[in-house]
N, C-alpha and C positions, 0 to 999 in steps of 0.2 A: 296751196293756192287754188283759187277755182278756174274755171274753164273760162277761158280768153286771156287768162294774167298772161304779160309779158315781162320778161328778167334780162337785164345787161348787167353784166362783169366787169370791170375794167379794173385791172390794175401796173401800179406805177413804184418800183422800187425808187426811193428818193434819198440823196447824198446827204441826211442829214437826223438829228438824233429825234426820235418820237413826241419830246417836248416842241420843241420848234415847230415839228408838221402839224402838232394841234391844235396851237395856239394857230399858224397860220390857217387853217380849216376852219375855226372857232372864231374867229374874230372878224364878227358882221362890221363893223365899224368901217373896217378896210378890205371887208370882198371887191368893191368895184375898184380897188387899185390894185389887188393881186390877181384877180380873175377876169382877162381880156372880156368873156361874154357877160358879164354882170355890169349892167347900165346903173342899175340904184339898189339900196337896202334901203327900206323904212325900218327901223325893230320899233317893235309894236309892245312888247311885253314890257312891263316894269322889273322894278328890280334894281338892282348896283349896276354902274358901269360897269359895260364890258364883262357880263356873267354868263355864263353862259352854261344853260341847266333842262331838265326837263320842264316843260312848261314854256320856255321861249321860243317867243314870237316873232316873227316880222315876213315883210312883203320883198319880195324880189324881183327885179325887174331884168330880163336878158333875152339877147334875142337867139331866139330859136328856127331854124327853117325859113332864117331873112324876114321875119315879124319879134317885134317885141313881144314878149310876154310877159303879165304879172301876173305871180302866184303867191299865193299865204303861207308861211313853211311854221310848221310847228315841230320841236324837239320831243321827241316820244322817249326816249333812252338813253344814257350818256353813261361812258364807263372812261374816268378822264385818260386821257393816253392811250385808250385802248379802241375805242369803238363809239360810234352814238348813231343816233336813227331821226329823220326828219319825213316828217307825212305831208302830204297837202292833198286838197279835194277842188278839183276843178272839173267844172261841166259835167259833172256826175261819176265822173273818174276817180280814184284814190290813187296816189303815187309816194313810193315808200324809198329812201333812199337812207343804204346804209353805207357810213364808213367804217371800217375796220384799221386801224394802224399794227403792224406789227415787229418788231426790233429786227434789224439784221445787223448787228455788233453796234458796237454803240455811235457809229457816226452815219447809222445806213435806216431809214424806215420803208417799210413796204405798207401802202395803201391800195385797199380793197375795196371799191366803188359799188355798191349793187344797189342795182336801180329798178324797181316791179313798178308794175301798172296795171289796175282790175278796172277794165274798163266797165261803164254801165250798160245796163241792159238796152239793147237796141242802140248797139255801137254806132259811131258816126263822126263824121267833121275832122276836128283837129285830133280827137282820140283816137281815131281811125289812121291818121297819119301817122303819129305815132308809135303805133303798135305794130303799121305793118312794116315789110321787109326796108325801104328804104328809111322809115321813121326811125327803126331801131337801130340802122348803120348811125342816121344823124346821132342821136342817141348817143349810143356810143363812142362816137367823134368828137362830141361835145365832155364828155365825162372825161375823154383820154386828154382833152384842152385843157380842161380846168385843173387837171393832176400837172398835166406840164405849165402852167402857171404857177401852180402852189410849189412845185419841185424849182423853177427859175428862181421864183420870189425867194425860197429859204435858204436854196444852195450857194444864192451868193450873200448870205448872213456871214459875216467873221465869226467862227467858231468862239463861245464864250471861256 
């Protein structure tokens, strides 16, 4: 990473088997019903319903630091079950967020959040919030929500 990238960790062992936590993670349709911070998904990318691939698109609306924000999220990587990667470019910013799923026996998955930020040159404004010390607590506050949303939402799925 180059000099001023910032990196948050969050992870969330979840009561439930690897399929389930993906498809919940995976399925823009119903972010704003599993994830308290997510106000809206537009998906922008064509395609089959409900695909969910590198290449896809869509706008997100959530609030952040008590202001709405909307950003354009693009799928860079998808390894199904296992891991995928979503970019977005705001105010000169790049922000890189990886999930990782990992089995812990078969009715237990552990998610791995990792979230950079390379700010642009002649940092400022909401980037700057961001990246510094209280931005990256928010940060990270927000990432540990949305794990304990996706973990609420699945773990009270009746086992198939």
């Amino acid at each position: 990473m180059a000099a001023g990238d910032t990196t948050v960790h969050v992870e969330r062992r979840i009561a439930a088997p690897a399929g389930r936590v993906w498809r919940a993670l995976t399925d823009l349709e119903s972010m704003p019903r599993v994830l308290s911070g997510v106000e809206r998904v537009e998906i922008l990318s064509e395609g089959r319903h409900g695909s969910f691939d590198v290449g896809t698109r869509w706008r997100e609306t959530r609030r952040m630091m008590g202001k709405l924000a909307t950003e354009e999220m693009y799928v860079t990587a998808v390894e199904p079950e296992r891991r995928y990667v979503v970019e977005a470019d705001s105010h000169g910013a790049h922000y890189v967020s990886e999930f990782a799923l990992r089995g812990d026996g078969p009715q237990a998955t552990t998610v791995r959040m990792t979230f950079s930020a390379t700010p642009p040159s002649g940092i400022g404004g909401v980037v700057a919030k961001l990246l510094g010390g209280l931005g990256r607590r928010a940060v990270s506050k927000a990432i540990a929500k949305d794990l304990e949303d996706v973990a609420r939402s699945v773990e009270s799925e009746p086992s198939a």
